[in-house]
C-alpha positions as a printed NumPy array, in Angstrom:
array([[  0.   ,   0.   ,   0.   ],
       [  1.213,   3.244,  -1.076],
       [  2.135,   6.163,   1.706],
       [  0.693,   9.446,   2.177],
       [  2.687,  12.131,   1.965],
       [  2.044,  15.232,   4.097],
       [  2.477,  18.727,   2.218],
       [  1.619,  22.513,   2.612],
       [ -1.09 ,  21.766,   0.417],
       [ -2.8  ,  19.048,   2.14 ],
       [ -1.911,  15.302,   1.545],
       [ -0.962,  13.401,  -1.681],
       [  0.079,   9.872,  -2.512],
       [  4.269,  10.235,  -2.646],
       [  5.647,   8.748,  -6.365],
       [  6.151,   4.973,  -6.462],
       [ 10.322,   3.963,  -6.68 ],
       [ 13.278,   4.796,  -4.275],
       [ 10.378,   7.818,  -2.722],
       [  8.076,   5.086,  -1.484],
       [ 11.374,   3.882,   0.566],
       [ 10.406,   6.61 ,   2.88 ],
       [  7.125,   6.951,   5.347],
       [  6.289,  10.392,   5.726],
       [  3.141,  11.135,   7.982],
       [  2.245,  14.22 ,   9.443],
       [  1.202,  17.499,   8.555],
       [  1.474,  21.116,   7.251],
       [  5.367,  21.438,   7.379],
       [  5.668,  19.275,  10.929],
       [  6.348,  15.72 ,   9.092],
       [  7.599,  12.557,  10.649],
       [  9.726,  10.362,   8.763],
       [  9.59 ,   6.481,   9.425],
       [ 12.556,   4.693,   7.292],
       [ 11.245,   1.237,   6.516],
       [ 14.567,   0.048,   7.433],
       [ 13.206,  -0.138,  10.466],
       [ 12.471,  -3.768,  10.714],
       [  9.753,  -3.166,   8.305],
       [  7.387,  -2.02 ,  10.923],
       [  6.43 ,   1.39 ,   8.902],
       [  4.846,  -0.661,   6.436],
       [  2.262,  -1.743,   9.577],
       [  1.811,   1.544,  11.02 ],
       [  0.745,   2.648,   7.419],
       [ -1.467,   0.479,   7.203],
       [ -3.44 ,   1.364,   9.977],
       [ -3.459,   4.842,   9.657],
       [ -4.741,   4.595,   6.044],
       [ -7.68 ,   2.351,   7.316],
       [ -8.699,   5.   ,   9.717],
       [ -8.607,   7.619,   7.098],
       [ -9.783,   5.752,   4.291],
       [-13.339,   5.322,   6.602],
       [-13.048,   8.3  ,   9.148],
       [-11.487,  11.603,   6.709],
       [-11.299,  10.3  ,   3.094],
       [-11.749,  14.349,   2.406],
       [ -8.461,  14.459,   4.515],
       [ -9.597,  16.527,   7.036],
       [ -8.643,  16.782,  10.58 ],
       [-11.377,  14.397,  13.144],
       [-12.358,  14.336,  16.446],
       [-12.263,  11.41 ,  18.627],
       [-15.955,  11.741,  19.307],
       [-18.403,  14.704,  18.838],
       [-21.849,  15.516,  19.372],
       [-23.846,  16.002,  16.383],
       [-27.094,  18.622,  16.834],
       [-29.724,  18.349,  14.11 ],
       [-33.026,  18.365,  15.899],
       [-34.217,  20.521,  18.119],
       [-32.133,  21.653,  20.516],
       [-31.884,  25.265,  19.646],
       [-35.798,  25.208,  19.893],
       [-35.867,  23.535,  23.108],
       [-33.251,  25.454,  24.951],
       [-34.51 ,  28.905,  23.599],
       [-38.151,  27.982,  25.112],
       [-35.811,  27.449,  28.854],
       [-34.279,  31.103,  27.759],
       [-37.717,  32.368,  26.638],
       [-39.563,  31.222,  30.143],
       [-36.73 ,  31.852,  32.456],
       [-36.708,  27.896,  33.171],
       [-33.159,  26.873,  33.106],
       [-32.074,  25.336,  36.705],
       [-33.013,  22.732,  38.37 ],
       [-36.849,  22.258,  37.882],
       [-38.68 ,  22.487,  34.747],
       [-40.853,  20.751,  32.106],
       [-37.749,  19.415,  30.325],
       [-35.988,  17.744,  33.531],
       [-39.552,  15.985,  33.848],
       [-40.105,  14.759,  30.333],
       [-35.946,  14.241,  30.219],
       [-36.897,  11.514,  33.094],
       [-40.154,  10.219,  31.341],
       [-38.054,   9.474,  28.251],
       [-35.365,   7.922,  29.553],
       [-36.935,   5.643,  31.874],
       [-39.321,   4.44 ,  28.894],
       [-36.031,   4.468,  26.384],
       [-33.879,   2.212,  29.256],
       [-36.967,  -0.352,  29.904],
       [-37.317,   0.886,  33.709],
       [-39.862,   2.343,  35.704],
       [-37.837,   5.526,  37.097],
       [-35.305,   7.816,  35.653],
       [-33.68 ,  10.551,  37.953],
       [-31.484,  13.508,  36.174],
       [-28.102,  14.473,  37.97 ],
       [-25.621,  16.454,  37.268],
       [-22.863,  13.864,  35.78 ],
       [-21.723,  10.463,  35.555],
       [-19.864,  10.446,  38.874],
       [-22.976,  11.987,  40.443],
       [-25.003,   9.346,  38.974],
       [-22.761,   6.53 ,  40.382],
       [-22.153,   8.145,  43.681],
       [-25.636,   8.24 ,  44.308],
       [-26.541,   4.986,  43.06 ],
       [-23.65 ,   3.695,  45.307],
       [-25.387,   5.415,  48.5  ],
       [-28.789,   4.412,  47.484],
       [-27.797,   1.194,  47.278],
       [-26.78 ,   1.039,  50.781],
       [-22.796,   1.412,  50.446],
       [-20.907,   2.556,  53.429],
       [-18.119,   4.099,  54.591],
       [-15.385,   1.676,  54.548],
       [-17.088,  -1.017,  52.428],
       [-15.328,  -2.648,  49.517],
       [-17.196,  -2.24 ,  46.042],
       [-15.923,  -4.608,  43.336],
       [-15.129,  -2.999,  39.742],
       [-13.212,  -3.321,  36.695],
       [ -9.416,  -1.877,  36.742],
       [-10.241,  -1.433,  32.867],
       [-12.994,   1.302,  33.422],
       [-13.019,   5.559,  33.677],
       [-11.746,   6.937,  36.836],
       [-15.205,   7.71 ,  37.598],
       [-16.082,   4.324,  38.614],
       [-13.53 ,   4.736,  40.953],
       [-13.919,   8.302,  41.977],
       [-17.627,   7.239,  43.   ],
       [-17.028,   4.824,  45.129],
       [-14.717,   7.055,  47.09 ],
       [-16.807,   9.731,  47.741],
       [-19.104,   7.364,  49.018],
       [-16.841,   6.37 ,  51.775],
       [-15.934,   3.321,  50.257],
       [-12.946,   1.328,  48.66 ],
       [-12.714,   0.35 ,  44.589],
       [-11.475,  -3.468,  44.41 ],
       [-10.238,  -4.06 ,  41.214],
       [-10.898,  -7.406,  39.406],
       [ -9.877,  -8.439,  35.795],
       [-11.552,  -8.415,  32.184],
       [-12.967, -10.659,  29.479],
       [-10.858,  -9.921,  26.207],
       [-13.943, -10.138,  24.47 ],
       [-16.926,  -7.762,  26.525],
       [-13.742,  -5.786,  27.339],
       [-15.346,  -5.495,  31.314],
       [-15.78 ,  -7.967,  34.021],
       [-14.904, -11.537,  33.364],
       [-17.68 , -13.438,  35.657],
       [-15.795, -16.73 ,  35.837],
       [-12.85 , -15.038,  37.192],
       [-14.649, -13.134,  39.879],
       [-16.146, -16.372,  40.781],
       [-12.567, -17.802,  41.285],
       [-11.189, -14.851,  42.833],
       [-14.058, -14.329,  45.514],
       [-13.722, -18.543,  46.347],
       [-10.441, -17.351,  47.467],
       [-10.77 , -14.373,  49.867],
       [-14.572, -13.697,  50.636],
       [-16.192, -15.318,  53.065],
       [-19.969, -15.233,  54.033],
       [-20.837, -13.209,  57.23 ],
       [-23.822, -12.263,  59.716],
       [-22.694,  -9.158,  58.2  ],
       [-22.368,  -9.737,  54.646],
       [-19.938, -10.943,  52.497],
       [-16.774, -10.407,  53.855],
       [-13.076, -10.017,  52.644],
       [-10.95 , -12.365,  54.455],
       [ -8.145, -10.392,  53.432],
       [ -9.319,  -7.023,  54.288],
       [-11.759,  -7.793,  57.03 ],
       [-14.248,  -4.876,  55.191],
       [-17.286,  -5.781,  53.843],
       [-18.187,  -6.34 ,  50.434],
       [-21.294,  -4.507,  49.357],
       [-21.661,  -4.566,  46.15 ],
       [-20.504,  -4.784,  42.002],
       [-19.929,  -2.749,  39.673],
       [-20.009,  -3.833,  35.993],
       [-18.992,  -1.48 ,  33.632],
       [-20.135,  -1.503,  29.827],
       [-16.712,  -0.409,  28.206],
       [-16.876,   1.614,  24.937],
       [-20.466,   0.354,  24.797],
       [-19.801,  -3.425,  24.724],
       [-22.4  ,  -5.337,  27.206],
       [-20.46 ,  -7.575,  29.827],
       [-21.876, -10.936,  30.29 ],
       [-24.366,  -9.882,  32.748],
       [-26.657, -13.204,  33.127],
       [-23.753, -15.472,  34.802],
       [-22.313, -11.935,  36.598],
       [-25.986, -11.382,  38.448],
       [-25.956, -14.865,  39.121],
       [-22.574, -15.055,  40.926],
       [-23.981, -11.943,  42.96 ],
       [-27.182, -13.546,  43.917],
       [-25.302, -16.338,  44.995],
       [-22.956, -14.293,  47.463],
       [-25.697, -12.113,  48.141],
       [-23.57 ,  -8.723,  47.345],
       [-25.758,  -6.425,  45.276],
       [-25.222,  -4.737,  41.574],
       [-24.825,  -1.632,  40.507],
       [-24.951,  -1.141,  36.523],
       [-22.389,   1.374,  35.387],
       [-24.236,   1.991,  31.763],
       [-22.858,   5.48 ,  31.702],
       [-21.009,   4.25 ,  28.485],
       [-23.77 ,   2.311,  26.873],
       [-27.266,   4.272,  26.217],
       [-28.494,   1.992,  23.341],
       [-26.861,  -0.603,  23.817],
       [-28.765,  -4.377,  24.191],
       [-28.014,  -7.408,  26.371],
       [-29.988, -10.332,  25.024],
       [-32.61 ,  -8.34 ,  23.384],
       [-32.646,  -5.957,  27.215],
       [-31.299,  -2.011,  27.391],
       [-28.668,  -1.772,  29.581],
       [-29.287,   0.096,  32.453],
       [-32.598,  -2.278,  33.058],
       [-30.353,  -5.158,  34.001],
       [-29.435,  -4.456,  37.693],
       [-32.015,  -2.592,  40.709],
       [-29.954,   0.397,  40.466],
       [-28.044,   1.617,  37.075],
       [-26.402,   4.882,  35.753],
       [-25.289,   6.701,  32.061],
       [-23.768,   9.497,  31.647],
       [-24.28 ,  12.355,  28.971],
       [-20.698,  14.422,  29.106],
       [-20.33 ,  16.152,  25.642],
       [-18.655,  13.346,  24.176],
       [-21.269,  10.389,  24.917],
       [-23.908,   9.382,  22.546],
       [-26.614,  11.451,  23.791],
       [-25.028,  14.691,  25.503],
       [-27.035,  16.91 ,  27.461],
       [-23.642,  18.851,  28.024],
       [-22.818,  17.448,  31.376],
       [-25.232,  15.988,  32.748],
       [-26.181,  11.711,  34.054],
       [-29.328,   9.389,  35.376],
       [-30.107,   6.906,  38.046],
       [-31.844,   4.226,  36.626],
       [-34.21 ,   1.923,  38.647],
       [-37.439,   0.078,  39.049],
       [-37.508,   0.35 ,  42.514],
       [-39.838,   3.447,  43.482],
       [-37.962,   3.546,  46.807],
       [-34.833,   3.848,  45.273],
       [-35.455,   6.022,  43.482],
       [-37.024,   8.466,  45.616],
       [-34.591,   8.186,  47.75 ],
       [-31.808,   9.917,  44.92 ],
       [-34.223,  12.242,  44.522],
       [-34.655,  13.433,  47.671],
       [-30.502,  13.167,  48.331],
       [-30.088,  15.067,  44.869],
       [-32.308,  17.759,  45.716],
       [-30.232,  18.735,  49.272],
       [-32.301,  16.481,  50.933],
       [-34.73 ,  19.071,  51.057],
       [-38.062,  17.829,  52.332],
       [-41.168,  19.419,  50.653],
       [-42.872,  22.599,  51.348],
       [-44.182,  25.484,  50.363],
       [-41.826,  28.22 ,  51.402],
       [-39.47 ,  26.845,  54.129],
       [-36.215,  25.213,  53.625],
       [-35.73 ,  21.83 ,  55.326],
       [-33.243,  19.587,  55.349],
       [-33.418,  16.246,  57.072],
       [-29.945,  14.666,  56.28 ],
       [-26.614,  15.747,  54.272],
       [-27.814,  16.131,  50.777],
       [-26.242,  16.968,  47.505],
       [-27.137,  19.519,  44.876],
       [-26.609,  17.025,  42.679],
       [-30.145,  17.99 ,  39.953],
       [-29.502,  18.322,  36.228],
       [-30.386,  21.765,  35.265],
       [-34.158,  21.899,  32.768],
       [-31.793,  23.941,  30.338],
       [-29.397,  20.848,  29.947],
       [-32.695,  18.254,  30.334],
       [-34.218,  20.524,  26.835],
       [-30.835,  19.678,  25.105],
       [-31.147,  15.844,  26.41 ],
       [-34.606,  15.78 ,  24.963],
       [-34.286,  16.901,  21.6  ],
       [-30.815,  14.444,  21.932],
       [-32.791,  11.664,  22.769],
       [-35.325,  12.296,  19.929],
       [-32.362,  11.649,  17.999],
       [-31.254,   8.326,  19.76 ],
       [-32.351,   5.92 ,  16.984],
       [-30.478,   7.692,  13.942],
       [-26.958,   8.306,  15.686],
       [-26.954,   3.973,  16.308],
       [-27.76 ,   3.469,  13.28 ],
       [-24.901,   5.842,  11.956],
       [-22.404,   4.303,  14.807],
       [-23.326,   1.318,  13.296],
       [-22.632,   1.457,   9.833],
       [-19.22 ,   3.594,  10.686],
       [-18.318,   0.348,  12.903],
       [-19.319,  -2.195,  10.277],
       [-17.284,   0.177,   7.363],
       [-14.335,  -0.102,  10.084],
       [-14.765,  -4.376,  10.127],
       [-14.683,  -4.3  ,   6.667],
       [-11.981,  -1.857,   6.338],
       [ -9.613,  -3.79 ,   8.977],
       [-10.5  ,  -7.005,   7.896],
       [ -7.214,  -6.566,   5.114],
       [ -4.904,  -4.845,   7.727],
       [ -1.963,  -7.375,   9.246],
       [ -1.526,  -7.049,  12.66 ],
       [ -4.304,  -5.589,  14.152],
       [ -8.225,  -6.466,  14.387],
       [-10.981,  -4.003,  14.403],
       [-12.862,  -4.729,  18.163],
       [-16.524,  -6.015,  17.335],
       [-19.473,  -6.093,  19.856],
       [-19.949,  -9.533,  21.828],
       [-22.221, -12.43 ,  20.063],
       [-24.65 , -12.003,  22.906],
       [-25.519,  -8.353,  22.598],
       [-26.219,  -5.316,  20.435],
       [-23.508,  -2.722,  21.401],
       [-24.099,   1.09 ,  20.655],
       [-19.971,   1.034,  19.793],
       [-19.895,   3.979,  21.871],
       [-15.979,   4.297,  21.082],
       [-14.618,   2.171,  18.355],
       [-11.386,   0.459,  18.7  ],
       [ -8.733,  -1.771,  17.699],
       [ -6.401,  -4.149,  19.157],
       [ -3.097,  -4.81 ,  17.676],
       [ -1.64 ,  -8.602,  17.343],
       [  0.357,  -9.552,  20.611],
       [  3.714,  -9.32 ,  18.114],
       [  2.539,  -5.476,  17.435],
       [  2.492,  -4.06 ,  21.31 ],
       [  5.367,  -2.082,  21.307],
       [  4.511,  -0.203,  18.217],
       [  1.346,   1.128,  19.651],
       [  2.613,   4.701,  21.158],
       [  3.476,   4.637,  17.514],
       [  0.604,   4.379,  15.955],
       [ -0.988,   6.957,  18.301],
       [  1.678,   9.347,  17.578],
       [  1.333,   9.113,  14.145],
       [ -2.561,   9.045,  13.62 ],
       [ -2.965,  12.132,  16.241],
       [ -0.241,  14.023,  14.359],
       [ -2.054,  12.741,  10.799],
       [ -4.82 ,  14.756,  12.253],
       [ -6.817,  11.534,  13.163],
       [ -7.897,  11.935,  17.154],
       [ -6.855,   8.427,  18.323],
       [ -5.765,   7.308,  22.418],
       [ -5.305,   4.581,  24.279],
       [ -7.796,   3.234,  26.705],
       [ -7.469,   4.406,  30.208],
       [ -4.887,   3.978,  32.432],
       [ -5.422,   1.464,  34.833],
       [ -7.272,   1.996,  37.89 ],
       [ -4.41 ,   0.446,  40.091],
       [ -1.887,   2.167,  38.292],
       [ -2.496,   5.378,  39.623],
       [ -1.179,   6.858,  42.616],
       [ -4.323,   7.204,  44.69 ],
       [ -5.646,   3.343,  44.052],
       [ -2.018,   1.931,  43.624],
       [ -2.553,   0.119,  46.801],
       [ -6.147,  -0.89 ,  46.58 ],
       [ -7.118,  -4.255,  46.466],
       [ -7.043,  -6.558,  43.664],
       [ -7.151,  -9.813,  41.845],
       [ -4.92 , -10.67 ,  39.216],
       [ -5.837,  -8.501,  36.16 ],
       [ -3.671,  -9.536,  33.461],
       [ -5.964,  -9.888,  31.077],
       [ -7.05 ,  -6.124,  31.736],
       [ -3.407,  -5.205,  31.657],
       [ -3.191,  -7.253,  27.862],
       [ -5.866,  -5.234,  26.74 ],
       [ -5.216,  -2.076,  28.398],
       [ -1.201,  -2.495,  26.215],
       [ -2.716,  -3.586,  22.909],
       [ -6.094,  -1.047,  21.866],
       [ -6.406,   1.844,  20.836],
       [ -9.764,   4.066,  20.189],
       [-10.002,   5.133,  16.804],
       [-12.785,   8.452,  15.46 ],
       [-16.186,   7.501,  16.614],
       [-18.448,  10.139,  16.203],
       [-22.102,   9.57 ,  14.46 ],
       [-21.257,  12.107,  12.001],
       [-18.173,  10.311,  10.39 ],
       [-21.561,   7.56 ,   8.822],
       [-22.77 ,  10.53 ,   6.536],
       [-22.203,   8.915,   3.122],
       [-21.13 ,   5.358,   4.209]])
C-alpha cells in the first residue's frame, strides 16, 4: 500500500520507486519520517493509519475522537428554557428528560443528575454502600467508577476483564471471591481485608455489554448487590434488554462526548420506586417538601440536572435511533476496512448483545504491542484523534494500593487497543 505524503497543500500519494522507501506522515510542514529500514514495521503503522482515514477523513480533514452532532431541536428547546426563564433545576424538560429515559432504558424511574460520577455516587449510596465497604469494579474502566465509590466512603477493588466484553470476566470473579470472601452475619466479607463487600460494579466499556446473566448470578449467589455502570452504553442491548434495566440500580452518563449529551449531565436508573425516591430526595439537598421553608433532614447533595441541559437531552434523545444506526454502519465500514490490515483487528461487539460502539477500537496482534505509542503518535499528528484506553485503575497513585485480583488480562488489553474516530457524524455517506 502506497504512503501518504504530508504537504503545505494538504496530503498526496508520494511517487512509487526509491520515494516510497520513505514513510512520511504528518502534517502542514511538521512531518515525521519512518525509514522502513526499520524492521519493516512502517509498512504496519501505514497500514493502519490509512484504514482509519480511508473510513473516518477520506476528504483528509482533521477528526475528532468523538463529537456531538445537533440536528433536531435543541436550539428550539433550549430557547423555550431562555424564553420562560426555566433553566435550573426544575422544569418541564428535567420531567419529560426523566419520562423518556426511563421508557427508552426499559425501567420504571429515571432521575437527572448532574454527571456520571454523580449518577454513580448516588446509586452507590442508594444502594446502601458505606463508609469503609469494599465495592468490586473493573481496573479497565473511567476513573469515575472509581472516583464514585470514594466519595461514598468506600474502597474500589479491582478485578480483571474478558478480552472479548472488554469489562468484568464473571468466571474469574467467581474464582477470585472462592479465594478471599467469606460469608458473614454481616455480609460478604473479605478475608483479606476484614471490610465488607457490598456490592458490584459492571462497567459496559466503549459500549460493549459484559456478560451480565452469569455476573448477576454469581452476585445472587454471594448475596452482594449490583450496581450497573451503563454510563457508556445508552443503546446498547443485552440479550434483546437495554442496559441500564439489568441491575435494581443503574447509571449513564451524557458528558459532551457520549452518545446522547445533554452537556454534562447523568441518570439513576431503577425500578424500585424507593430507590429512586430516595436519589431524589438526596439530589435535591435532601430538602423535604414545602411550600416556602427550607428543610433539610440529612446531608444532601445539589446534585439535579439543570431543565436547560434536560431541553438539550430531549431533543438528543429524539435523535437516539439515527446516531446507532450511523455508529453502526461507521463500525461495520471499520470491520470491513480492517479485515485486510496485518496485525491488528478491528474490536466487534460480543455475540450475545447489540452494542451502541460507543468508542470504536482496535487491538493490535500480541507481536505489534510495542509499536502502539506509535501508531498513536502518528494518527494524532495525521490529524486523526486516536488514544489509548485508560490507564489502569491500580496504576495510579491514589488506588495503587487498593485491592485486587490478578488482572492480566485487563493489563493485555489495556497495552494492545487503541480508540479510533467515533463520532455519528463520520456515517454521513457510508
Amino acid at each position: 500500500m502506497a504512503a501518504w505524503k504530508a504537504s503545505s497543500a494538504g496530503w498526496r500519494r508520494p511517487l512509487t520507486g526509491l520515494q516510497s522507501r520513505r514513510i512520511w506522515l504528518g502534517t502542514g510542514t511538521h512531518s515525521t519520517i519512518f525509514d522502513e529500514a526499520r524492521s519493516g514495521r512502517s509498512m504496519n503503522l501505514t497500514a493502519i493509519i490509512d484504514a482509519i482515514r480511508d473510513v473516518a477523513a477520506p476528504g483528509n480533514q482533521r477528526v475528532a475522537l468523538h463529537e456531538p452532532r445537533f440536528a433536531g431541536k435543541e436550539w428550539d428547546y433550549v430557547k423555550d428554557c431562555l424564553d420562560t426563564g426555566w433553566v435550573s433545576s426544575v422544569g418541564q424538560y428535567v420531567d419529560r428528560f426523566e419520562r423518556d429515559l426511563a421508557r427508552t432504558c426499559g425501567v420504571q424511574h429515571a432521575v437527572a443528575v448532574v454527571n456520571g460520577t454523580a449518577a454513580l455516587h448516588m446509586a452507590f449510596l442508594a444502594a446502601g454502600v458505606k463508609a469503609g465497604d469494599e465495592i468490586l469494579m473493573p481496573t479497565l474502566t473511567f476513573v469515575a467508577t472509581a472516583n464514585a465509590a470514594s466519595h461514598a466512603g468506600a474502597i474500589p477493588h479491582f478485578v480483571d476483564s474478558d478480552e472479548i466484553s472488554l469489562g468484568i470476566a464473571p468466571a474469574k470473579l467467581a474464582e477470585h471471591l472462592s479465594k478471599i470472601a467469606q460469608r458473614t452475619d454481616a455480609g460478604v466479607v473479605n478475608t483479606l481485608t476484614g471490610r465488607r463487600i457490598a456490592a458490584i460494579a459492571p462497567m459496559h466499556t466503549f459500549g460493549h455489554p459484559v456478560d451480565m446473566e452469569p455476573l448477576t448470578e454469581l452476585a445472587r449467589d454471594w448475596g452482594i448487590l449490583v450496581v450497573e455502570d451503563a454510563t457508556e452504553s445508552l443503546g446498547s442491548l443485552y440479550k434483546g434488554k437495554p442496559t441500564g434495566s439489568l441491575a435494581p440500580i443503574a447509571t449513564l452518563s451524557f458528558n459532551g462526548n457520549k452518545v446522547v449529551t445533554t452537556g454534562g449531565g447523568g441518570a439513576v436508573l431503577t425500578d424500585d420506586p424507593e430507590l429512586a425516591r430516595r436519589v431524589k430526595h438526596l439530589t435535591t439537598t435532601a430538602k423535604k417538601p414545602h411550600q416556602w421553608a427550607f428543610l433539610h433532614d440529612e446531608i444532601g447533595f445539589n446534585y439535579r440536572l439543570p431543565n436547560i441541559n434536560a431541553a438539550l437531552g430531549c431533543a438528543q434523545l429524539e435523535q437516539l435511533d439515527g446516531f446507532l444506526s450511523a455508529k453502526r454502519r461507521l463500525a461495520e465500514a471499520y470491520r470491513q476496512r480492517f479485515g485486510s490490515v496485518e496485525g491488528c483487528s478491528f474490536v466487534q461487539e460480543p455475540g450475545y448483545a447489540r452494542s451502541n460502539f460507543w468508542l470504536n477500537a482496535i487491538m493490535l496482534d500480541d507481536d505489534h504491542v510495542s509499536l502502539r505509542d506509535e501508531v498513536l503518535r502518528l494518527s494524532n499528528e495525521a490529524g486523526l484523534m486516536t488514544r489509548p484506553c485508560w490507564e489502569l485503575m491500580h496504576r495510579l497513585p491514589m488506588y495503587c494500593d487498593n485491592p485486587r485480583m490478578d488482572v492480566a488480562s485487563a493489563e493485555r488489553i489495556a497495552a494492545r487497543l487503541i480508540n479510533i474516530p467515533s463520532s455519528a457524524v463520520l456515517a454521513d455517506g457510508l
